[in-house]
C-alpha positions, 0 to 999 in steps of 0.5 A, a space after each residue: 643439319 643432322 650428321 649425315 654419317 649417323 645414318 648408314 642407310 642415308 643416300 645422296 644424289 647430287 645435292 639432296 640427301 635422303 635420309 631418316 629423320 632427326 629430331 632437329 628436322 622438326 622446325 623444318 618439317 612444320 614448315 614444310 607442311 604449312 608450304 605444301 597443305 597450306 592449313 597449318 597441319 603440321 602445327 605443333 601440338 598436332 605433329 607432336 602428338 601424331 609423331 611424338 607421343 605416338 607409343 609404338 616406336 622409340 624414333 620418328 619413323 619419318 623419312 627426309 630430303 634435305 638440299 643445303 640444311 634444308 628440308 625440301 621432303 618428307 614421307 611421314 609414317 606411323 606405327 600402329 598396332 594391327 589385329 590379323 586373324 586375332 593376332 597383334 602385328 605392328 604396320 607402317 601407315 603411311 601418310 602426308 607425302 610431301 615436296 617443296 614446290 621448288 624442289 619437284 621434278 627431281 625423283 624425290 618422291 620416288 627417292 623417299 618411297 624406296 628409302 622407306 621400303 629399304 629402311 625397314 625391310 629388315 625391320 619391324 614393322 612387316 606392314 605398310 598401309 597408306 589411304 592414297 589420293 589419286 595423285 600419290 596413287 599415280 606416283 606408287 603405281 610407277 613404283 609398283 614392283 620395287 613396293 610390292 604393290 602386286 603382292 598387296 591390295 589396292 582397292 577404293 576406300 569408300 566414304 559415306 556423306 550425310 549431306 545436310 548442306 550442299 553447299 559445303 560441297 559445291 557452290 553451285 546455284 543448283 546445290 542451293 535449290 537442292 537444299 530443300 528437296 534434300 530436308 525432305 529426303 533426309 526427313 523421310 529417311 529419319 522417320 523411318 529409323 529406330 529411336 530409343 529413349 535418351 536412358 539407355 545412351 550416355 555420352 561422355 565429353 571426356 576420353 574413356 579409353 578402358 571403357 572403349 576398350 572393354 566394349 571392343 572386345 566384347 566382339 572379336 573378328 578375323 579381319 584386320 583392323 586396328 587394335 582397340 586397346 586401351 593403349 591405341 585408345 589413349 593416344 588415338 582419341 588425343 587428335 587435337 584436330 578433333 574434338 571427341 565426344 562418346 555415345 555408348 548404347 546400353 539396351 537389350 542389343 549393347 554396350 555398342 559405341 560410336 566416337 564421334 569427331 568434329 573438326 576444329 577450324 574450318 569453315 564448314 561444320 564436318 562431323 566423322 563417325 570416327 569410330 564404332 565398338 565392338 568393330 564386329 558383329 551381328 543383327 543386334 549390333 546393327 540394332 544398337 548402331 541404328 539406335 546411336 546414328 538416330 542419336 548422333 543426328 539428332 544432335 548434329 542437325 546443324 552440321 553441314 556434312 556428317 562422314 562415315 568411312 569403310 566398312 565397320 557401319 553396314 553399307 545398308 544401315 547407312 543408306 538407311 540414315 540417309 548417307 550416299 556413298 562417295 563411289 556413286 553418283 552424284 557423290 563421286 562427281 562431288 568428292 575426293 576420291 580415297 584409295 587404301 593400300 596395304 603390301 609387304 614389306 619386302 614382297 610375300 612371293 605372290 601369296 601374302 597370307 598373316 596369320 591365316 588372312 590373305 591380305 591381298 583380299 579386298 574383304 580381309 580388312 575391316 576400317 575405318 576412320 580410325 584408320 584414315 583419320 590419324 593421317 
């Protein structure tokens, strides 16, 4: 059990003690992730590289319940560095909330909320961000005053499937009759997209995180989004989660690069578009994209589901490639629904402007996977 003294913004309330985390919480908090996910998240090359070889903080911004020496809860959190207005800010991404099934009903998740809104109130960083399901959605609306949740922005964050098997969504009789009619649609769709010939497209099996890094900034937005630097790359693209493989379009209208993740270890075959280089841009971006997408599929056929997520791949050069997006129907009877937040800590007044963004504004951001798919 961590030395309750050592931490001066540790509460107690009855048995459980809230308070932030202490390297010898880690055996206890691995368990608890294989308790409340149940697929072994929290195994320990993932959450060392997620928590402890993340750059940006010299402690584990994690906060804990504890009940007896146990650890009953957590609400993990991530630095990351963002870009506002062209300027660098440090925010706080939330992720993974979690309590023990025999421990729910007792205010924990409410407890460990405000302990990490207090903790870091006076501290840097000044902004949270967190991709919600419906669930923690509820449990942070009940908190909404004491997390300014109304001076930030709460809004759908959209997914984009390109669903090659519909059984990897649904197991119903009508998702197999389907698969046939879909083979055509998504043929049709690819018939009409540009191609490019293999010469002007490398890909790279291996991180090159300073390549990534100088095609990012060959763009620049006001948006927020999360830096591309070398720095983040390095440790982004480490997920063990994923495996990463690189496309880099060199023709007339690049360099333009997409990060394509496929998840290890589950039963279907998932690949995400986990990342586009530059973030931003015009027509010509939009041309080299639609040249690398033509690319990607082509050597992602066999995949059951191909994700795009946000709002740095247009919405209409999507639906070009045959990707629906999880906000309409059919797909949003068929998915989870995401949300993203973003507040200050410790409240704005009711105008939340950085850096001469208002990021209470739904179009003040720009993300993606590289965002969501760290937690």
């Amino acid at each position: 059990m961590a030395d309750e003294m050592a931490d001066p913004d540790a509460r107690e309330s009855g048995s459980y003690v809230v308070r932030q985390y202490d390297p010898d919480d880690r055996a206890g908090v691995l368990a608890l992730y294989e308790t409340v996910f149940g697929d072994r998240r929290g195994r320990g090359e993932w959450f060392d590289w997620k928590f402890g070889d993340n750059p940006y903080l010299s402690h584990v911004p994690i906060c804990v319940a504890e009940r007896d020496g146990e650890v009953v809860g957590a609400r993990p959190s991530l630095p990351v560095p963002l870009s506002v207005g062209g300027t660098r800010e440090l925010a706080l991404v939330q992720v993974d909330p979690m309590v023990h099934p025999d421990h729910r009903r007792q205010g924990l998740f409410t407890r460990m909320a405000k302990h990490v809104y207090d903790y870091y109130g006076p501290r840097e960083p000044s902004i949270v961000v967190g991709f919600p399901n419906e669930a923690v959605k509820a449990g942070l609306e009940k908190l909404a005053d004491k997390l300014s949740l109304r001076d930030g922005v709460l809004t759908n964050f959209t997914e984009h499937y390109r669903v090659q098997n519909p059984q990897a969504l649904s197991d119903s009789p009508v998702a197999s009759a389907a698969l046939p009619a879909i083979r055509g649609y998504l043929a049709g769709r690819d018939r009409m997209t540009s191609r490019a010939p293999d010469s002007v497209i490398d890909r790279y099996d291996d991180l090159r995180p300073a390549m990534l890094a100088d095609i990012a900034a060959t763009q620049r937005t006001a948006s927020a989004h999360a830096v591309r630097d070398e720095t983040f790359l390095a440790w982004r693209f480490l997920n063990p989660r994923y495996e990463y493989t690189t496309y880099v379009y060199r023709g007339e209208y690049g360099p333009v690069a997409m990060v394509v993740g496929e998840q290890r270890k589950t039963d279907q075959t998932i690949v995400h578009l986990s990342d586009v280089l530059p973030v931003a841009g015009g027509t010509a971006r939009e041309r080299a994209l639609s040249v690398l997408l033509g690319r990607i599929i082509d050597e992602h056929r066999d995949a059951d589901v191909i994700v795009a997520a946000g709002t740095t791949l247009p919405r209409s050069l999507l639906a070009d490639h045959g990707f629906l997006p999880t906000d309409r129907f059919p797909l949003s009877r068929l998915t989870s629904e995401y949300w993203f937040s973003a507040r200050p800590i410790g409240g704005s007044g009711g105008d939340w402007t950085v850096n001469g963004r208002r990021l209470a504004e739904e179009g003040s951001w720009n993300l993606s996977f590289c965002e969501l798919e760290i937690g």
